[in-house]
C-alpha atoms as an extended CHARMM CRD file, in Angstrom:
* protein
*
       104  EXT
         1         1  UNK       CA            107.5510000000      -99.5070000000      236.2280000000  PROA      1               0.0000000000
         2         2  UNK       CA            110.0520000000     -102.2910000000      236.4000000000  PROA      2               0.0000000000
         3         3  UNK       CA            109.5350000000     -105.7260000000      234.3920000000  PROA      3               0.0000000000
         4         4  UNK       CA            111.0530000000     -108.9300000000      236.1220000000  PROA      4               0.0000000000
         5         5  UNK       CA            112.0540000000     -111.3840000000      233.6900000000  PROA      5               0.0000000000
         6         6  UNK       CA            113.4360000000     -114.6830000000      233.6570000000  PROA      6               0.0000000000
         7         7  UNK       CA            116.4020000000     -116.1230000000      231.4220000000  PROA      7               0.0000000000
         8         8  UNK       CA            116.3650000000     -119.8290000000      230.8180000000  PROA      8               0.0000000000
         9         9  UNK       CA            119.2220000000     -119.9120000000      229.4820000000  PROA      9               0.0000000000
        10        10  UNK       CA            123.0740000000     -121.4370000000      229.7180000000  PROA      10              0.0000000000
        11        11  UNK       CA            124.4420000000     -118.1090000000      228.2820000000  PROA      11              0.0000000000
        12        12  UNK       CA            124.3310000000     -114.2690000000      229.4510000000  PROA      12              0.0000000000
        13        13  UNK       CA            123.1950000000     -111.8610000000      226.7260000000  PROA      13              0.0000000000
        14        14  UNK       CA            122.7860000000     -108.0640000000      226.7120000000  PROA      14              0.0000000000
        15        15  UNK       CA            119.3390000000     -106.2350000000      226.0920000000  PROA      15              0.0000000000
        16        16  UNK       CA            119.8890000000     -103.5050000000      223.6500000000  PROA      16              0.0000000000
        17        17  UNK       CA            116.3620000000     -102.1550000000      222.6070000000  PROA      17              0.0000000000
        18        18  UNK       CA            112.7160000000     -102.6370000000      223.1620000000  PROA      18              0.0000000000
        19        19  UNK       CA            109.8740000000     -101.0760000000      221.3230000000  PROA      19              0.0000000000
        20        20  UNK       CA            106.8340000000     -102.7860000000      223.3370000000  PROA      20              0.0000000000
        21        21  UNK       CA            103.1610000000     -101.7250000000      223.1350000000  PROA      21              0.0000000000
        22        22  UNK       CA            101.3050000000     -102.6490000000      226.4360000000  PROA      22              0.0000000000
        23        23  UNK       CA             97.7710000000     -103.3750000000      226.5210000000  PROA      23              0.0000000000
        24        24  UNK       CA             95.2570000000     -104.0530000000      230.0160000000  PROA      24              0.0000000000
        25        25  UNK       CA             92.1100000000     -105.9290000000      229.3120000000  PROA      25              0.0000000000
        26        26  UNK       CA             91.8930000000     -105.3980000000      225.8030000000  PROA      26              0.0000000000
        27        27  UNK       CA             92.9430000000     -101.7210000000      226.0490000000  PROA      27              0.0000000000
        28        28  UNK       CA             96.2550000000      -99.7410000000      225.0800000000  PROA      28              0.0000000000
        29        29  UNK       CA             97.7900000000      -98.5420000000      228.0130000000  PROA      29              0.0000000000
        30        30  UNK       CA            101.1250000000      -96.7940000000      226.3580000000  PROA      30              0.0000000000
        31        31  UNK       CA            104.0930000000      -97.6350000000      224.0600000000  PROA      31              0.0000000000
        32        32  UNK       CA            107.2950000000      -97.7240000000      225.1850000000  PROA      32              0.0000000000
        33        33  UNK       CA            110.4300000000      -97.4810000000      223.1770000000  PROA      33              0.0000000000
        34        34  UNK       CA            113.7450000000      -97.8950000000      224.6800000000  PROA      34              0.0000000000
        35        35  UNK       CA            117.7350000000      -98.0040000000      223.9720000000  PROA      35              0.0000000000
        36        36  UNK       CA            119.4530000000     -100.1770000000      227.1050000000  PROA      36              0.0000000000
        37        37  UNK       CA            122.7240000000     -101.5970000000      228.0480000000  PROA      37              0.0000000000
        38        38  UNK       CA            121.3700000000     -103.9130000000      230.3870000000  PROA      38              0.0000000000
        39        39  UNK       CA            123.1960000000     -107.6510000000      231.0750000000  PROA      39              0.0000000000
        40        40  UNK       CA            120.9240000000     -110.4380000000      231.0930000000  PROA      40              0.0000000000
        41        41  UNK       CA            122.4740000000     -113.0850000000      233.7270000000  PROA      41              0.0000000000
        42        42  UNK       CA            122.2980000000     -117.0360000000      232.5240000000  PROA      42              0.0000000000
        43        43  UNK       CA            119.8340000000     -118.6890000000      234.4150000000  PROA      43              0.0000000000
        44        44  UNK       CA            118.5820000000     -115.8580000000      236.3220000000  PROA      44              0.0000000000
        45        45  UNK       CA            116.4130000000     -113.3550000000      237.0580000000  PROA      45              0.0000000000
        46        46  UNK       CA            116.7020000000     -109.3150000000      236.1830000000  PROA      46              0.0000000000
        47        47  UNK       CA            114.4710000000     -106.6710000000      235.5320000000  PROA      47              0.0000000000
        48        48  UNK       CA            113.8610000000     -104.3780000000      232.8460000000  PROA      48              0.0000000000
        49        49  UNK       CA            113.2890000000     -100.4200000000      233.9700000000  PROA      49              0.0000000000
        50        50  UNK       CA            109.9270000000      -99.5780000000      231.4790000000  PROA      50              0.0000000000
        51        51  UNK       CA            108.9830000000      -96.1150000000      230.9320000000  PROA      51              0.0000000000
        52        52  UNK       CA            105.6330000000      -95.5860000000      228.4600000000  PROA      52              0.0000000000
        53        53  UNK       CA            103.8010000000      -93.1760000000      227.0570000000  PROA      53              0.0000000000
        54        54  UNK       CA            100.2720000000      -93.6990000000      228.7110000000  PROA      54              0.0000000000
        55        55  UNK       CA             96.9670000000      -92.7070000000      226.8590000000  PROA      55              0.0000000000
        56        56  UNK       CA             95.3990000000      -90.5360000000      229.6730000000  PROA      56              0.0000000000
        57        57  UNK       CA             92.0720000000      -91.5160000000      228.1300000000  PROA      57              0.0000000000
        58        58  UNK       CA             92.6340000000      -95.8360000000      228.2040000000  PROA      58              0.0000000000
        59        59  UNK       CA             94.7440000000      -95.0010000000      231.5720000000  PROA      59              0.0000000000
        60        60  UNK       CA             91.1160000000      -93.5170000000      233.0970000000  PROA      60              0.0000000000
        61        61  UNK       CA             89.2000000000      -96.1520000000      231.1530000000  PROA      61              0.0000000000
        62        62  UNK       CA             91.6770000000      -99.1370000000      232.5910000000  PROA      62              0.0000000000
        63        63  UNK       CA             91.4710000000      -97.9140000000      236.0900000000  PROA      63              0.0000000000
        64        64  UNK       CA             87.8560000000      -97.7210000000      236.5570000000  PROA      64              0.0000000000
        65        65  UNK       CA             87.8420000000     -101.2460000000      235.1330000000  PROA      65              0.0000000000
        66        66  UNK       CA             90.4690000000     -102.9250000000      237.5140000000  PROA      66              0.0000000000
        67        67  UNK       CA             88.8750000000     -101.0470000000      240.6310000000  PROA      67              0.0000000000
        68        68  UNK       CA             85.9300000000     -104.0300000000      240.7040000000  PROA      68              0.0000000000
        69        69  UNK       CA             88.2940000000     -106.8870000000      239.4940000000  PROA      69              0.0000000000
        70        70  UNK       CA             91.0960000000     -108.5760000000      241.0790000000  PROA      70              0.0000000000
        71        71  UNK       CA             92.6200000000     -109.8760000000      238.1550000000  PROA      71              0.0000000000
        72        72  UNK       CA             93.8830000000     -108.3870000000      234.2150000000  PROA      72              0.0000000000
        73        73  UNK       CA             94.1490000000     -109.6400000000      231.4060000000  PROA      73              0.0000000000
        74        74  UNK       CA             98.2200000000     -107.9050000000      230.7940000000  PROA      74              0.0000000000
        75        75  UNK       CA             99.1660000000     -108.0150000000      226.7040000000  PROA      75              0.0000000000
        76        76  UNK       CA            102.5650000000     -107.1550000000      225.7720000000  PROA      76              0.0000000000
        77        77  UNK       CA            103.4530000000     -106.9850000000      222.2380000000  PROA      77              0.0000000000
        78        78  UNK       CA            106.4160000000     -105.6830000000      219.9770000000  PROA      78              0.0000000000
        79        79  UNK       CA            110.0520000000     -106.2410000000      219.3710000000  PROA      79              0.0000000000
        80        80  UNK       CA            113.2700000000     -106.1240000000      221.7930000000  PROA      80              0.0000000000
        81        81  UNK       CA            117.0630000000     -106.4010000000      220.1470000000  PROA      81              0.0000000000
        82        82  UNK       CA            119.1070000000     -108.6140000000      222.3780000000  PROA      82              0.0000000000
        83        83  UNK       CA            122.7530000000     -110.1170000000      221.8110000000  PROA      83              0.0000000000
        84        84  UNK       CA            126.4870000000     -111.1660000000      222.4840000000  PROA      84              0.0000000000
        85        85  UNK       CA            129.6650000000     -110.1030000000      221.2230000000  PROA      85              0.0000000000
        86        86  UNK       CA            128.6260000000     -106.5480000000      219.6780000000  PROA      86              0.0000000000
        87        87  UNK       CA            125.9720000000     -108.9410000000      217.0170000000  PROA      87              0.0000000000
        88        88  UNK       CA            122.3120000000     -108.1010000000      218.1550000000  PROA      88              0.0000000000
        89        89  UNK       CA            118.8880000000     -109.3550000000      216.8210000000  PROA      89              0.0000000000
        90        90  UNK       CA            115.5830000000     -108.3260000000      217.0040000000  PROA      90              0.0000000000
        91        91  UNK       CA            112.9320000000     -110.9720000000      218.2560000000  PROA      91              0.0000000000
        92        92  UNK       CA            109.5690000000     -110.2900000000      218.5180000000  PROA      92              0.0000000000
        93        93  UNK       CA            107.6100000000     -110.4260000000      222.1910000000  PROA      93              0.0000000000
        94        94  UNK       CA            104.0170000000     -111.5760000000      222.4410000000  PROA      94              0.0000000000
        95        95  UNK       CA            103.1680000000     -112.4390000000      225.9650000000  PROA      95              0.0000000000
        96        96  UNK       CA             99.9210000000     -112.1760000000      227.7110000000  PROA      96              0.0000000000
        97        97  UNK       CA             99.0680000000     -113.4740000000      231.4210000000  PROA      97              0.0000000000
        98        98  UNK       CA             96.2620000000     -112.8480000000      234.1060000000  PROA      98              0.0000000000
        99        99  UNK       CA             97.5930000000     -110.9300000000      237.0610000000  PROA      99              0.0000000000
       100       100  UNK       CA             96.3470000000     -110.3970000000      240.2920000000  PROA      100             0.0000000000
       101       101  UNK       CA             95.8830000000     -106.7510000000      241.0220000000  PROA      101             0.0000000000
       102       102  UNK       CA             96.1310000000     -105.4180000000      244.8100000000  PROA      102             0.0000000000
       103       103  UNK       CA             95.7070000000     -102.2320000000      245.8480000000  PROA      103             0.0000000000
       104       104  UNK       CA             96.1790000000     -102.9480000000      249.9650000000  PROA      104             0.0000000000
């Protein structure tokens, strides 16, 4: 799965680590945990390549779920290390959105 982001910033940085935990409508999905080198462009977009360990169980429980709605309720929480020059720090990410889910 890949994870488009946007940087707001004046400044490029570089993405290092993320440990994120993703949830669907209330329900853990997986956890991912990942060493990068990826560079973040100023004032652009990039994506982030995720790769998760999925609970079969909330993965079965989550799909029957999002097969009679068109939205979820995504939750992304945990920590990603991101910096410049060789000096990195850890910042934590809570995000949650509604996204539209299609299938066709």
């Amino acid at each position: 799965m890949d994870m488009i982001y946007y940087n707001p910033n004046g400044f490029g940085l570089e993405l290092k680590r993320t440990e994120l935990d993703i949830f669907v409508n209330g329900v853990l999905l997986g956890h991912s945990s990942q060493d990068y080198q990826i560079t973040i462009p100023k004032k652009e977009q990039f994506i982030i390549p995720i790769t998760m360990d999925i609970d079969m169980k909330n993965l079965i429980k989550n799909s029957l779920t999002t097969l009679f709605n068109k939205e979820v309720n995504v939750k992304v929480t945990g920590s990603i290390k991101i910096g410049k020059a060789n000096v990195f720090v850890s910042f934590p990410v809570n995000y949650e959105g509604i996204h539209a889910v299609d299938f066709l």
